[in-house]
N, C-alpha and C positions, 0 to 999 in steps of 0.2 A: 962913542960914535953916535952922534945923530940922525945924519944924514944916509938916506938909504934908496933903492930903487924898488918902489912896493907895483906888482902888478898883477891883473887878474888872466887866466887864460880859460876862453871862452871855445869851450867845446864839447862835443853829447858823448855818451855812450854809444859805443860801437854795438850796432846789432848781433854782432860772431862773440858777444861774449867778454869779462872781465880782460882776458887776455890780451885781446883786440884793442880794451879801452888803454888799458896800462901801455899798447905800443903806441898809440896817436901821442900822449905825454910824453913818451920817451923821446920820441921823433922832433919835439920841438928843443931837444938838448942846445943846440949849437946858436938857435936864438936866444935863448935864456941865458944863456953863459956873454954872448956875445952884448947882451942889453947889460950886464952886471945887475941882474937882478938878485936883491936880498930877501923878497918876501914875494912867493909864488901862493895867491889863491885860486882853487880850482870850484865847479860847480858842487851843488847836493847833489848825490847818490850817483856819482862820476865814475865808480867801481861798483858794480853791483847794480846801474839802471834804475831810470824812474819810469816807472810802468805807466804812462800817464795813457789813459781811455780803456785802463783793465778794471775787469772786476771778481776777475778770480772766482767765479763762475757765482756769486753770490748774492743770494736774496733773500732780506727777511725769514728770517725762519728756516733756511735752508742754505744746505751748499752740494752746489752740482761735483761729481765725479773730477771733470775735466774740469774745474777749479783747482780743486786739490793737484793737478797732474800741473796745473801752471804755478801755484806756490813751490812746488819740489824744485820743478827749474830752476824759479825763482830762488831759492835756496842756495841749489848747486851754485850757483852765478854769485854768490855774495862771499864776502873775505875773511879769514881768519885773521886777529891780529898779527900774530904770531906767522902767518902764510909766509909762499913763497913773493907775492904782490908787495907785502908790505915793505919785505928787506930789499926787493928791486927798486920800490921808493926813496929808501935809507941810500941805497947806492946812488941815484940818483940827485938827489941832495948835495951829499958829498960831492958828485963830480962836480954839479953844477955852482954848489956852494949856497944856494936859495933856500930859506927857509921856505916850508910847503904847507900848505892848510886845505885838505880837501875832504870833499861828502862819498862818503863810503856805505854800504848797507851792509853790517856787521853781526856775524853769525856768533850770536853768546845764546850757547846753548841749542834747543831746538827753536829759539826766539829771535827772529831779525830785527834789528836798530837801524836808524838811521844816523849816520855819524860822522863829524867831523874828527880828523885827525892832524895833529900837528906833529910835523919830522922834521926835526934840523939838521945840519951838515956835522953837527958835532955828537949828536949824540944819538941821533935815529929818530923812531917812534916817542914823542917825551909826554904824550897826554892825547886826550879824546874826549869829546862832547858829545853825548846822546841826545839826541832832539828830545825835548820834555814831552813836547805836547805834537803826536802825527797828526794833521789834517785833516778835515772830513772821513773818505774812503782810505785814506793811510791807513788809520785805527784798524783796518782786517790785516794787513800784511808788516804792520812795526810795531815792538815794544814801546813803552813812554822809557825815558831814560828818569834820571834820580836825579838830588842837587848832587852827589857824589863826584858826577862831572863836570862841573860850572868851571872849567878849567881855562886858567891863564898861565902861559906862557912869558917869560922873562926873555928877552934877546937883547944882543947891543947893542940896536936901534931903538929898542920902544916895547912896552908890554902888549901881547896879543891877547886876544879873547874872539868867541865864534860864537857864532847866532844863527840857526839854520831857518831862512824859508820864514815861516810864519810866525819862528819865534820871536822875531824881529818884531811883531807887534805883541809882545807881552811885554806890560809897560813894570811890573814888576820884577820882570826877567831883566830888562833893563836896567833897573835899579840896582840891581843887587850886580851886575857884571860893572855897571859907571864904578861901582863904590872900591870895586878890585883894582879898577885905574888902569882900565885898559884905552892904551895909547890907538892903538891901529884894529878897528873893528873889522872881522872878517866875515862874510856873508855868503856862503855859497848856496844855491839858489836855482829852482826853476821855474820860479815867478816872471812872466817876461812883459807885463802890464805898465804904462808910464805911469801910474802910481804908486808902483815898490818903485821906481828911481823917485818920485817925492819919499816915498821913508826912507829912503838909504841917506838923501838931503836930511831928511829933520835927523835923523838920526845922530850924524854927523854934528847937526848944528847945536841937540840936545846936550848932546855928550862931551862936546868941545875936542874930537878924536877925528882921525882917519878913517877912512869907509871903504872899505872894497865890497864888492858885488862881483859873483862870478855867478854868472845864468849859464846853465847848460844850452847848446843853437842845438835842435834837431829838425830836420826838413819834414814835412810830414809825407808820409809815401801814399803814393797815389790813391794804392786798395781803399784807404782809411775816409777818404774823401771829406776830408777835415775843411770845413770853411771858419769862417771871420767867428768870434764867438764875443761873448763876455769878457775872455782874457785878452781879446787885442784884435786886432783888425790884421791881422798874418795869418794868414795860409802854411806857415810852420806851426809844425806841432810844439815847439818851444823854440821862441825866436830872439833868444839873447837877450842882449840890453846890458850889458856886464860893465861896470863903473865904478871910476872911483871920486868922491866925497872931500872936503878940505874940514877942517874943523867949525869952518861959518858956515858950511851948509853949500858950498860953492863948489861945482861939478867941475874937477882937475882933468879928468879923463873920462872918453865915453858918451853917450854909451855909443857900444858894438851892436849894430845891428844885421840880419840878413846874413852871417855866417860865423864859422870859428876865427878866432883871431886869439892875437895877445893885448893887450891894453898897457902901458906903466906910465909909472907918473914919478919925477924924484923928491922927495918931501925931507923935512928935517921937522923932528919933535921938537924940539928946540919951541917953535912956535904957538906949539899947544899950549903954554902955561899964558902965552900974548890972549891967544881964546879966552880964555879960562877966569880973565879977570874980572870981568862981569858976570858970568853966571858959571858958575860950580854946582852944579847939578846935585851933586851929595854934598857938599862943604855949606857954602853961605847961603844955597838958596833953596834949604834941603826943609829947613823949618821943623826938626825933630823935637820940638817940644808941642807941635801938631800931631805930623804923623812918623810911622816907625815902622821897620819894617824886619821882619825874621827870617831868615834863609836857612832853610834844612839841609845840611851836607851827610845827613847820614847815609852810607850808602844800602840798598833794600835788595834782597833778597826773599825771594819766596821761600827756601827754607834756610833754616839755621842750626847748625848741629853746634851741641853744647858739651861737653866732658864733664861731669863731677864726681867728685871725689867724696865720696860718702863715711869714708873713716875705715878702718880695720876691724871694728866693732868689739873689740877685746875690752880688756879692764887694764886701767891702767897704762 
């Protein structure tokens, strides 16, 4: 099978909490099933909240009280793999049939990630991406993930792979995901500036692959008195733009703007190799007798406990 129906669904985290976010997804069950969709991207940090205009009470040298009492929250509000969220995902899946790829803030250990997850209809939970590198003010509230999760997914339609947010512009990150042969790029996101849809386009066009973008839409509330900024000319405090990408760089779908929604678009891999004959990003036009490149998959732990066996010390 080739041919599939990939799309992204565009919507925030519920302010009442993980619970609240996981029913707005559930609740789009009877569309999703009814579009026969195969490949469901949702935003970064769609479980667990992107705290965008916090700072957890933090300054140079210091950290106030009531910081610490907004990370705890923040905590409580993030997922265990293994949770009761996850398996209503897995069920979800199933019902719908949709492979799912979404941004999660993941509780390994006392340390929050930021994290894509991929669940499929067949087999559940089958892998996860830590964001490598958090963002400016990310770095107070997320661990860095490792190469250990540079994770690609195998399906019937085409190889997945995931790139959170800003990792989208690591052109090394890139490289080493091209070389995995990932068919359908997945991008969850709450970037909502018209120049991440230019990267999600080159990206597409680099890679000779499919693109989805899923932006988180959240309206900004009144209190926060949020105007036009740098990030875009919206009065929302994260205003979508969620799209999807052709292998030439040619925008199939999207973007959504000004609310939640769902986006799909129906594609057949089949095409990519049509892409692909002129520029092979890692194959012909990779020039490895210039340069080269090395990916660490080891996975890091801060600590490591070791066993050894020191002998019985006898004779003999």
């Amino acid at each position: 099978m080739t041919h599939a129906t990939i799309a992204a669904l565009q919507i925030g985290s519920h302010p009442d909490g993980k619970t609240a976010s996981l029913e707005k997804i559930l609740a789009y069950e009877t569309e999703i099933k009814g579009a026969g969709i195969d490949l469901l991207v949702m935003p970064e940090a769609l479980l667990g909240g992107y705290p965008k205009g916090s700072d957890f009470g933090t300054r140079l040298g210091y950290r106030l009280p009531e910081g610490r009492e907004d990370f705890k929250r923040y905590y409580d509000n993030a997922v265990d793999l293994d949770g009761a969220e996850i398996a209503e995902l897995a069920e979800f899946s199933q019902r719908t049939g949709a492979t799912l790829v979404l941004g999660v803030i993941e509780r390994g250990g006392s340390t929050l990630y930021c994290t894509a997850l991929f669940v499929t209809p067949e087999d559940g939970l089958v892998a996860k991406h830590r964001k490598l590198m958090p963002t400016g003010a990310e770095r107070l509230i997320w661990g860095l993930g490792d190469g250990s999760t540079l994770s690609v997914v195998d399906t019937k339609f085409g190889r997945l792979g995931a790139a959170i947010c800003w990792e989208n512009h690591m052109p090394l990150f890139r490289s080493a995901m091209y070389a995995k042969g990932v068919d359908i790029w997945c991008a969850p996101t709450v970037d909502h500036r018209d120049v991440w849809r230019s990267s999600m386009r080159h990206i597409a066009h680099e890679g000779r692959c499919f693109v989805v973008s899923a932006c988180q839409y959240q309206p900004s509330p009144e209190t926060l008195g949020v105007q036009a900024d740098g990030w875009g000319q919206s009065r929302d405090l994260i205003a979508g733009g969620s799209l999807i990408a052709g292998p030439l760089g040619d925008v199939l779908a999207g973007p959504l703007e000004g609310g939640e929604g769902l986006i799909t678009q129906q594609v057949d891999t089949e095409e990519l190799m049509k892409a692909r004959y002129d520029f092979d990003v890692v194959g012909h036009y990779s020039r490895p007798d210039i340069f080269d490149l090395t990916v660490d998959e080891t996975p890091r732990s801060g600590v490591r406990f070791e066993t050894r066996d020191e002998g019985n010390g006898g004779e003999g």
